[in-house]
C-alpha positions in Angstrom: 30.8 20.7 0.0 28.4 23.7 -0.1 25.6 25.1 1.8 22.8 27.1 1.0 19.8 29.0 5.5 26.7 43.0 44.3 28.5 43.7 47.2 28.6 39.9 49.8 27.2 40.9 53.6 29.3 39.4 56.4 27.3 36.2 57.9 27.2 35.4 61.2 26.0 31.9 60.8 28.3 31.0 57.8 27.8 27.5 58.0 23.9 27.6 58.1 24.4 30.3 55.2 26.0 28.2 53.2 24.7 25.2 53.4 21.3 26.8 52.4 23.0 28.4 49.3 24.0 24.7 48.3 20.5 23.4 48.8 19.2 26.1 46.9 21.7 25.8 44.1 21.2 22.1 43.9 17.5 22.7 43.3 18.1 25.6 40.5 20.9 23.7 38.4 18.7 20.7 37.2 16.0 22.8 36.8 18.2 25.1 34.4 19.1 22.2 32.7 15.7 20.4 32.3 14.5 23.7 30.6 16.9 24.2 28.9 17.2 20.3 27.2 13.2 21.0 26.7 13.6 23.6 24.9 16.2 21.9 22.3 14.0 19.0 22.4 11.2 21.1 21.3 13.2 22.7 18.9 14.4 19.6 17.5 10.6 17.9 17.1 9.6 21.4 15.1 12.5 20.8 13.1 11.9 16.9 12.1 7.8 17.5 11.8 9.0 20.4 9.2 11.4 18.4 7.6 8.4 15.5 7.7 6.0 17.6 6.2 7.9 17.8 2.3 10.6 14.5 3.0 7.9 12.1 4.5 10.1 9.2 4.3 13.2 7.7 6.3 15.0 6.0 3.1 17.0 7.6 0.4 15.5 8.8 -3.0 17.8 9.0 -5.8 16.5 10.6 -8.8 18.5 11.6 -12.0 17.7 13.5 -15.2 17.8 10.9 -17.6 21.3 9.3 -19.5 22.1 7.6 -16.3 26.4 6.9 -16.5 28.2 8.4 -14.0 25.8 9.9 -11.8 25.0 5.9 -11.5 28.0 5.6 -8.8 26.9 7.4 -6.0 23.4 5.1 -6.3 25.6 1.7 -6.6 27.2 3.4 -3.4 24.6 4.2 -1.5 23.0 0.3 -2.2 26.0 -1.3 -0.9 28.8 -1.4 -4.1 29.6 -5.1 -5.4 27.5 -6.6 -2.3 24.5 -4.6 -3.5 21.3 -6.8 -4.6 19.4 -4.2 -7.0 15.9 -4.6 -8.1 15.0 -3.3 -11.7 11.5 -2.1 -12.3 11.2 -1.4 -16.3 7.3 -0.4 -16.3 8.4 3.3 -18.2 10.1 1.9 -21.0 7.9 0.6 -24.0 10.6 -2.1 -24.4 11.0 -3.2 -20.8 14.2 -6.1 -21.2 16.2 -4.0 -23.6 15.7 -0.8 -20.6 16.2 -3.9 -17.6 19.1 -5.3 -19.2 20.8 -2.2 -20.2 20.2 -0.7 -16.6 22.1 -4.2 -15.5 25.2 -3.8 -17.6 25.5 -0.4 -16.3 25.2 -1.9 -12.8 27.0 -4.7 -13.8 30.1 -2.8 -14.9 30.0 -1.5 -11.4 30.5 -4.3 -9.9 27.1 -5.2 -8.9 26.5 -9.2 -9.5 23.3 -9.4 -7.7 20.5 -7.8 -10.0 16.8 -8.9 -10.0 14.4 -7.9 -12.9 10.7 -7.7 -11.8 8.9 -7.3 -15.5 5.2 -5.5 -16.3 2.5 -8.0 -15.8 4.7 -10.2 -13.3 1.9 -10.2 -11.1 2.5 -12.0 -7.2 6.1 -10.8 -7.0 7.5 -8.8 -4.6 10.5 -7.5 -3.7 12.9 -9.7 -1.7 13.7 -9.0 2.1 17.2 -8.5 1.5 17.1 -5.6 -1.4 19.4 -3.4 -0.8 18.1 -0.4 -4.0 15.2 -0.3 -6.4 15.9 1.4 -9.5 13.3 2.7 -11.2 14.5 2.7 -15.4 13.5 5.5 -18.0 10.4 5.6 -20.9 7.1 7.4 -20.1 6.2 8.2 -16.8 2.5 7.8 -17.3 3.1 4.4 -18.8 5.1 3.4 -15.4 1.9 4.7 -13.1 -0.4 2.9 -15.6 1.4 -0.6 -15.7 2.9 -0.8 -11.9 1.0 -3.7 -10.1 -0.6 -1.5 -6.9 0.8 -4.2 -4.5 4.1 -3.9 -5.8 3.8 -0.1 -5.7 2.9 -0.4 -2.1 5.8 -2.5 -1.1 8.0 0.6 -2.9 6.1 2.9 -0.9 6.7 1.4 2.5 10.1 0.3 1.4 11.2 3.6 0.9 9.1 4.9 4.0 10.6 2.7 6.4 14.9 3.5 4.9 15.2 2.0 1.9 16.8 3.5 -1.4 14.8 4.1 -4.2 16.1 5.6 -7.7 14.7 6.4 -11.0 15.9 7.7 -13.7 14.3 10.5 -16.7 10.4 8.8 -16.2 11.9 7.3 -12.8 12.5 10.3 -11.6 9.8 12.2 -12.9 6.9 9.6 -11.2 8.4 10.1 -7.5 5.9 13.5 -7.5 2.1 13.3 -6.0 1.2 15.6 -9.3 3.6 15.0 -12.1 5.1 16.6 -15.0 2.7 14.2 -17.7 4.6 15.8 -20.9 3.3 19.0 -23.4 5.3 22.2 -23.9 7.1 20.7 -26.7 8.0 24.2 -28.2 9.0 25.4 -24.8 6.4 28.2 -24.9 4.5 28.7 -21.6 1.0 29.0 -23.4 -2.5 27.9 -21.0 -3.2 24.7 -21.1 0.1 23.8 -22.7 1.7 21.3 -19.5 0.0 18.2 -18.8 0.2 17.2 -15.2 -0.9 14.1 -13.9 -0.7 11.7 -10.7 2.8 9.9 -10.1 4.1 7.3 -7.5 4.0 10.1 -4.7 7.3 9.5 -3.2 7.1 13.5 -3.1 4.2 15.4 -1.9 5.0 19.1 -2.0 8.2 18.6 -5.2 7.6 18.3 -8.9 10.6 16.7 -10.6 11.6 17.5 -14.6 13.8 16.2 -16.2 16.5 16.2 -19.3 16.2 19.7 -18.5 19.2 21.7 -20.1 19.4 19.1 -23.0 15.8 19.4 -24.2 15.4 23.1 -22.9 12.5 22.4 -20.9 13.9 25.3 -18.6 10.3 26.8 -18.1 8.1 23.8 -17.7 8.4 23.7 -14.2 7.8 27.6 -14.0 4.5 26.5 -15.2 4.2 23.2 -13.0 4.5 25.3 -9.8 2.1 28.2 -10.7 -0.5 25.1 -11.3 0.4 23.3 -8.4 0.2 25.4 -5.5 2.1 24.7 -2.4 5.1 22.7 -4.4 8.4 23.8 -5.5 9.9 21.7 -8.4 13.3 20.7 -8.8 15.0 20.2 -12.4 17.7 18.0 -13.7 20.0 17.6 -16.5 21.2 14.5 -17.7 23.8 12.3 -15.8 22.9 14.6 -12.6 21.3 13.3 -10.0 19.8 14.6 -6.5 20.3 12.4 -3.6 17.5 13.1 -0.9 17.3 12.2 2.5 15.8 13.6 5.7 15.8 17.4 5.5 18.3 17.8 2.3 19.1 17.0 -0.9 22.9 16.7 -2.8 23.7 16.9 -6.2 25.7 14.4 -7.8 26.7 14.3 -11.9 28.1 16.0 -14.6 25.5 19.0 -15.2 23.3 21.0 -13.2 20.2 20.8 -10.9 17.6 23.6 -10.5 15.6 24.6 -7.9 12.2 26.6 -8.5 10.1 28.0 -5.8 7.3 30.7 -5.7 8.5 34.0 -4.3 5.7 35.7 -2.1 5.1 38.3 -5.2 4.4 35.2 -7.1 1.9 36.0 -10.1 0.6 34.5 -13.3 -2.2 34.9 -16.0 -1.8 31.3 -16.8 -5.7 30.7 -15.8 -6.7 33.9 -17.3 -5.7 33.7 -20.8 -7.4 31.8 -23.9 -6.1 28.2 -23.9 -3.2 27.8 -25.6 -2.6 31.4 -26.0 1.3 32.7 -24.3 1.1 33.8 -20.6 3.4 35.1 -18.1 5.1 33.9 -14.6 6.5 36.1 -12.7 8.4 36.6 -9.4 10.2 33.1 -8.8 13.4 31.8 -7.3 15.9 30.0 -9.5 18.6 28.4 -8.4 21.5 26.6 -10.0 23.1 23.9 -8.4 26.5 21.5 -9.2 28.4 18.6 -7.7 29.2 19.0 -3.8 26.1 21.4 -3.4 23.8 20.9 -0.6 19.9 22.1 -0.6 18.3 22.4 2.7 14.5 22.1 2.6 
């Protein structure tokens, strides 16, 4: 696994001497050690409230780039193997039971026996108390938003808040930003006004996710996504890879890669200053490449 952050007087009255020096040591060595536990526990609260500020919840979040297969083991894993009760929510996907029931035979093949479907328009359900994962299947991201009952959203939300594992896949994945990728640069030009953004699930405040990166060379959208979204960093995955993210870090799990893309502070763009749809520039920006085993502290 990788990482990437004087001379002693004689005394006359010994005894009273020394007894003095223990009173006076037992007074300094507590106090030495109360400042110095402070200081840790200070140290300790800046850490968590700046781990807080972009991870804002206790559970897991599991996202992968699409073509969910082997990445699919770690999640199945993390919910608890063949005792894992898994709830399918198939909102994306334009044909909700063939997604549900494909993401079950995957899950099924695992081992998993106890899977729960909850389809669009089910309206009054909610997840059961003893779910142990909520996987989130592929289609369109804004059709997942759209068609999510706002209860059931909630109980998501707070499930995932309060340590519960929540995964998505391609659109899955995409949704778990406050401003998500919505589609557009198609010819994987960066051109104003090409990348449509939108409001996801907000699972991730300060992260825009892509997806299907390497196999539909969408490389640069979230060059763009960042540059239009300031204070955010995006992070990009390839099919069958998945990042696993929970308090202050993220791992990488799968067959391809994961990118990272932040703003550097010479960060610059003529993105808003160029005709719409005309080519523009982004420049100054770290890219990084991760694999299996590597580690991302935020």
């Amino acid at each position: 696994m990788r990482t990437y952050t004087g001379r002693r007087g004689f005394c006359l009255g010994l005894t009273l001497a020394c007894g003095l020096a223990f009173a006076f040591a037992s007074h300094i060595v507590p106090f030495v050690d109360v400042s110095v536990r402070a200081r840790a526990a200070a140290e300790e609260k800046t850490q968590d409230e700046k781990a807080g500020k972009i991870i804002p919840f206790k559970g897991t979040l599991y996202l992968i780039g699409g073509g969910a297969n082997q990445s699919l083991d770690r999640f199945v894993e993390l919910a608890g193997g063949k005792k894992a009760k898994i709830v399918i929510i198939p909102h994306a996907s334009s044909q909700p039971q063939e997604a549900a029931d494909s993401a079950a035979n995957l899950f099924a093949a695992r081992g998993v026996k106890n899977i729960v479907t909850i389809m669009p328009g089910q309206s009054g359900i909610g997840l059961p108390k003893d779910v142990s994962g909520v996987y989130l299947t592929g289609g369109d991201q804004n059709r997942l938003v759209r068609l999510l009952d706002k209860t059931l959203a909630g109980e998501i939300s707070d499930y995932l808040m309060n340590g519960g594992l929540v995964g998505g896949t391609s659109a899955g994945a995409a949704a778990a930003a406050k401003r998500m990728i919505a589609g557009g640069m198609d010819d994987s030009l960066i051109k104003s006004g090409s990348l449509l953004l939108g409001d996801g699930l907000g699972y991730l405040p300060e992260i825009i996710v892509d997806t299907h990166v390497l196999q539909r060379a969408r490389h640069d959208r979230l060059l763009v996504a960042i540059t239009l979204v300031s204070g955010t960093m995006g992070i990009g995955l390839d099919e069958d890879t998945a990042v696993e993210i929970s308090g202050e870090r993220l791992r990488v799990w799968g067959v391809h890669h994961v990118r990272i893309v932040q703003r550097s502070e010479k960060h610059s763009s003529n993105l808003a200053s160029v005709d719409k749809g005309a080519k523009a520039n982004v420049q100054n920006v770290i890219y990084s490449v991760l694999s299996e085993g590597d580690e991302w502290k935020f």
